[in-house]
N, C-alpha and C positions, 0 to 999 in steps of 0.2 A: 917261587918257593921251591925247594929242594926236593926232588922224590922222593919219598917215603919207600926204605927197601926195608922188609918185616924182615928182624934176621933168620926168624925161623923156618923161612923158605927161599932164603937168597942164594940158593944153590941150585934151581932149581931150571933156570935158563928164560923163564920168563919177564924178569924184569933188563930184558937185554939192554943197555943203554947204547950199542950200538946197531940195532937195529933200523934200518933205513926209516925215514919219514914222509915219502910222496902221498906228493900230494898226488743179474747181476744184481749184480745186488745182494747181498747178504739178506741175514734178516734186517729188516727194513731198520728195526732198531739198533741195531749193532751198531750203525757209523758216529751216532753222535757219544755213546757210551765207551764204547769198546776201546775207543780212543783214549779215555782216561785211566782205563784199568791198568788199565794200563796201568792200564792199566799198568801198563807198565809200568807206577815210574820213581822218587828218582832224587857234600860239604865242599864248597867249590873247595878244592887243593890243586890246582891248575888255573894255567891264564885264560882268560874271556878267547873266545874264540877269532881267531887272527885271521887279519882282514885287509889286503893292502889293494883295496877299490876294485869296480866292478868291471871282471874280463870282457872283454869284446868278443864275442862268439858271434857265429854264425846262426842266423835267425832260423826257430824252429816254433810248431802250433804246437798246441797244447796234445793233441790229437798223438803225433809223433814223441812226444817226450813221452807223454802215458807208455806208448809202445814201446819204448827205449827202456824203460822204466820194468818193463815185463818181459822186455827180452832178457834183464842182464842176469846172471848166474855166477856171482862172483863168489865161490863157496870159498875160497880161500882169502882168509885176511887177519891182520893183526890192527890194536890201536886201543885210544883213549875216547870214551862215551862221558860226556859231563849231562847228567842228568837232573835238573830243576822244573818241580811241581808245586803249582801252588793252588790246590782247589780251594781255599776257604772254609776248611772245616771248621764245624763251630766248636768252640771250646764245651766243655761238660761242667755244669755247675762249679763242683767242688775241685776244678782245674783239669788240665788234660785235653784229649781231644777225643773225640770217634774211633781215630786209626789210632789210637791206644789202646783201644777194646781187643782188640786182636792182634798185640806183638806177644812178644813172649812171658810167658810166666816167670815172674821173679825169681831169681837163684836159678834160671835155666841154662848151665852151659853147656846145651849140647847145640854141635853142631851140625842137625840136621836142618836141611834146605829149608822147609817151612816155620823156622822158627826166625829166619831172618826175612822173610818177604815182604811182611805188613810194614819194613824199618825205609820199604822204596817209597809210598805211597807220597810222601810231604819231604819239603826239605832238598836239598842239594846234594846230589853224590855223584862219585869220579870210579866210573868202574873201567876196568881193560879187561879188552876182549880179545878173544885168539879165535879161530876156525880151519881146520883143515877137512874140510867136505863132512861128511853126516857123523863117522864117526869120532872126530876130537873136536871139542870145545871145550873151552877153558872161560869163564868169568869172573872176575875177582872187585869184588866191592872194597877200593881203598877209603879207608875211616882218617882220622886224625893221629894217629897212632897202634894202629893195628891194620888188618887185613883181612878179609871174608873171602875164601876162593872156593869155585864151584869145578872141578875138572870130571869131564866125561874123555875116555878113552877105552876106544874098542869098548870090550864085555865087562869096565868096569866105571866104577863115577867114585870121587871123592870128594867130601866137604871139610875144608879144614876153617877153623878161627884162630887166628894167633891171639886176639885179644883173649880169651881162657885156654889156649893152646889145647884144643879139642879138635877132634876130626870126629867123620861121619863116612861108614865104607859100604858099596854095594857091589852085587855082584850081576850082572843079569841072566837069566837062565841060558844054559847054553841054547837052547830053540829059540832063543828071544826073538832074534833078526830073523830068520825062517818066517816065525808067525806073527813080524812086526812088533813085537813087543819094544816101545820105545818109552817104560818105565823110569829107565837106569841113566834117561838122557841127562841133561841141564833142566831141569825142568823151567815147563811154557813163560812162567811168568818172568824169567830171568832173561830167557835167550826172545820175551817180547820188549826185551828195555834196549831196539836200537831202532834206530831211525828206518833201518830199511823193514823192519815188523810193523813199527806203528803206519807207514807208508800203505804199506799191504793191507792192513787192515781197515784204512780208508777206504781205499779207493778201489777196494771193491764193494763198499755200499754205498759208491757215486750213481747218485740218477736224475730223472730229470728235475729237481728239486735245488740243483743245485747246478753254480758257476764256474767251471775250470779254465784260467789263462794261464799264458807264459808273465809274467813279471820279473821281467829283466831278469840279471846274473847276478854271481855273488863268487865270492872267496872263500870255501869252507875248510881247514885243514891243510894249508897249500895247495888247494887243487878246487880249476874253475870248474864253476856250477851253474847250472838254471835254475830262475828261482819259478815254481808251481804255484799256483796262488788257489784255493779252492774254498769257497765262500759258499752260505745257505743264500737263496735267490731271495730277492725284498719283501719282505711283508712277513719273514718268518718270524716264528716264536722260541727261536733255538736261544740261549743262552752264548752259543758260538758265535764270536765273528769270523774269523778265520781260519784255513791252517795252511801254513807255508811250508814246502818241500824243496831242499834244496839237491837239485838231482845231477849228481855227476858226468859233467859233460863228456866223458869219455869211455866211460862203462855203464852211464844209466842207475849206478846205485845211488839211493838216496843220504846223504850225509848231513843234515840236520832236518828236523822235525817242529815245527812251532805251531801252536793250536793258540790263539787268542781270544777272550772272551770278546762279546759285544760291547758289555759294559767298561770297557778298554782297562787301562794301565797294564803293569808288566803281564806277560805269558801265563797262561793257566800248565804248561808242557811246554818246557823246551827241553830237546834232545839230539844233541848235534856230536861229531866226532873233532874232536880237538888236536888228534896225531890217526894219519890213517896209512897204514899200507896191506896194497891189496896182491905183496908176491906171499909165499909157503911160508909158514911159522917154521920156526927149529923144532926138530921134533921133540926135542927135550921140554920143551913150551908145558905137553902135556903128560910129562912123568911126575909123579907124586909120590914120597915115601914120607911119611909123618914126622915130625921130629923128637928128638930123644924124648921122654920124660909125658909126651900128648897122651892124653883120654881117648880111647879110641870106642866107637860103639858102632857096630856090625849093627848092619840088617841082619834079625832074627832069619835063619835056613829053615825058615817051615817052606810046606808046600805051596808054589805060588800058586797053583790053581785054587788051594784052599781057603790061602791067604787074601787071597783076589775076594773070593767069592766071601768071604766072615768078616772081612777090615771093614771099617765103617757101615756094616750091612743096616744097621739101625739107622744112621745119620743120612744115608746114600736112601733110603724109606721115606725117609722123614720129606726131605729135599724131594722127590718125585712127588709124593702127596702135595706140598706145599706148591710147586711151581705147576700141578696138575689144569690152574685157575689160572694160569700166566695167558692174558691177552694184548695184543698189541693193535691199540686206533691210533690213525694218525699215519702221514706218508713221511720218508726223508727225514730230516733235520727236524721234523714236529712231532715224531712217533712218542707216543705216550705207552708205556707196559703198566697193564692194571694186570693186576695179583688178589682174587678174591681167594682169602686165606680160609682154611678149611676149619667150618664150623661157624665162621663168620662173627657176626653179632656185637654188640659192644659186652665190653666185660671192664670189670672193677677197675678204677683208675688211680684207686690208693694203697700206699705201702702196706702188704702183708694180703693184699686181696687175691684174687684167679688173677693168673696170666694167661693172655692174650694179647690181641692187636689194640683193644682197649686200654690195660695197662700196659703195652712199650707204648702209645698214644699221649701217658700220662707221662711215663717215664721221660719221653725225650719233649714235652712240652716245656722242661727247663731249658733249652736253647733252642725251640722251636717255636713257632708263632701260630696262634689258632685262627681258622679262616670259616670261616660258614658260606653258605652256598643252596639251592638248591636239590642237593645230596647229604644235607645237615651238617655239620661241623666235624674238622679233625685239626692235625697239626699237620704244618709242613716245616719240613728242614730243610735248609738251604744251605749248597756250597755256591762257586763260583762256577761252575760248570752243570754238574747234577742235583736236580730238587728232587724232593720228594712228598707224597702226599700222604697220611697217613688215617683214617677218616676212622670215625668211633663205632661205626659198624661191622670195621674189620676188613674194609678196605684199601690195598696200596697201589698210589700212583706214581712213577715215575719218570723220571726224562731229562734227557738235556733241553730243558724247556723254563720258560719261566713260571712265576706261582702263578700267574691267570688262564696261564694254559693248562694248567694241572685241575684246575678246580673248574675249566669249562671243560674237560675230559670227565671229572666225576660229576656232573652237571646232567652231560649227555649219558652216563652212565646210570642215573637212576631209574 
């Protein structure tokens, strides 16, 4: 299929077509979750990833590629990320899904960063990445006929859409970098949709809970690879069977990502690079001037420190109260986070009653399934990855785990 060049930024040096081609622990909970917020993640418009059989490299333990894998610093790079998630959300009664809860408000064309993040979560996408060291990144989400670009350079960031030819402008304070202020970057969720993010985020909440080999080599992007293979050890309760890292035999960077369920068929995450090159982007990569006729909407110039301290102060409240009750049982790949919500109790579980954990209980037992136990009854909702437990006394349980692990978590919890 044909690139896709938006015309309203083909000026602007980033769709080079001549660009070369070359090819501990956290918290304990973090490794099975963190992985899917991937969270990062993620319409194929690009070819399946090119593969002409597996290099013959020189034999390394798993021991030295991790190290390889931590030595490398490759801040400079250009290329294509095809990103495909499929956690299993369940649909919502009257159609939809979950991660429809939280895209954007109808009629919204503005294009600030958070109103396109919730659009990674499900689905297939083809985004290009640029990087020249901490200050220029560039990401750009190509659709089917439009374009979503994220550009940070130096003390400025811009968000443009072509599809409503809107942009989004900030500025950072001149102290920014002095006092690390790295507001005004790409932001986390964007610059975590690449293989060498979700890499990192693994494996450092590898412990002894879990399996790491070398399995063989592979092809990823024109350019040989090791394939990582790192598994939960037998007898787990993780929902995970696998996640393969495919690690660049000659700089260590990781250039695909694959997380598979236990309950097998295709990938719950895959995140591989499709075109990679690892010399200096053109600087032009990250210059940005909106195009004629764009919606342009400024970051408000109030004061940031004031800004900082009043912006979601109620929400940013809300959120510490709530996560005050956040505990985590369970080691590895079986960690369970229980969430005793504040105030607790059950509460009414029909339309127009109190809300609480008792009616959202009731609310999502239309795609959830009711479990009783020892800890008396709640709902749980199930992806292909992470469950959830949601109990009538205003308790939550979660995890990359399955439903009988959830409910001997609140078992032992009462």
């Amino acid at each position: 299929m044909a690139r896709i060049r938006p015309t309203q930024v083909a000026d602007d040096g980033f769709w080079d077509e001549e660009r070369p081609s070359r090819g501990k622990k956290a918290a304990r909970y973090a490794a099975p979750v963190a992985v899917a917020g991937i969270a990062a993640a993620t319409i194929g418009l690009v070819p399946a990833l090119a593969s002409t059989g597996d290099p013959n490299l020189p034999k390394i333990s798993a021991q030295e590629l991790i190290s390889k894998m931590a030595a490398s610093d490759a801040q400079q790079m250009s290329g294509s990320v095809k990103i495909t998630t499929d956690l299993g959300i369940p649909s919502l009664p009257g159609g939809g899904s979950i991660a429809d809860l939280g895209g954007a408000r109808g009629g919204d064309a503005s294009a600030a960063p958070e109103s396109k993040l919730m659009e990674l979560i499900s689905g297939s996408h083809t985004l290009r990445v640029a990087s020249d060291g901490p200050d220029r990144q560039r990401v750009s989400i190509v659709e089917n006929a439009a374009e979503y670009s994220m550009i940070h350079n130096g003390d400025e960031i811009w968000a443009y859409d072509s599809g409503s030819n809107s942009a989004f402008h900030a500025t950072a304070p001149k102290d920014a970098k002095a006092k690390g202020d790295h507001r005004q970057e790409v932001p986390k969720d964007l610059r975590d949709a690449t293989p060498q993010e979700m890499a990192k985020t693994l494996l450092s909440s590898v412990d002894d809970t879990t399996d790491v080999t070398v399995d063989g080599t592979s092809r990823v992007a024109g350019r040989d690879a090791y394939d990582l293979l790192i598994k939960p050890k037998q007898n787990s309760d993780s929902t995970i069977g696998s996640v393969r890292i495919a690690v660049d035999a000659d700089n260590g960077v990781p250039l695909k990502f694959t997380l598979s369920p236990k309950s097998g068929g295709k990938a719950i995450v895959d995140v591989g690079f499709t075109d990679v090159d690892f010399g200096k982007p053109k600087a032009s990569t990250f210059d940005f001037h909106p195009p004629k006729g764009a919606k342009v909407t400024e970051e408000p110039k109030a004061d940031h420190r004031s800004a900082s301290k009043d912006f979601g102060g109620k929400d940013f409240k809300d959120a510490q109260s709530a996560l005050s009750g956040l505990k985590v049982v369970g080691e590895g790949w079986d960690s369970v986070a229980r969430l005793d919500t504040p105030g607790g109790g059950a509460a009414s579980t029909t339309p127009g009653g109190d809300g609480g954990p008792g009616a959202a209980s009731g609310l999502l037992g239309g795609f959830g399934k009711e479990v009783k136990g020892k800890f008396g009854s709640g709902t749980v909702i199930s992806t292909r990855l992470v469950n959830a437990l949601l109990t009538d006394d205003g308790k939550v349980f979660v995890g990359a785990v399955d439903k009988d692990a959830l409910v001997k978590a609140a078992n032992a919890a009462k």
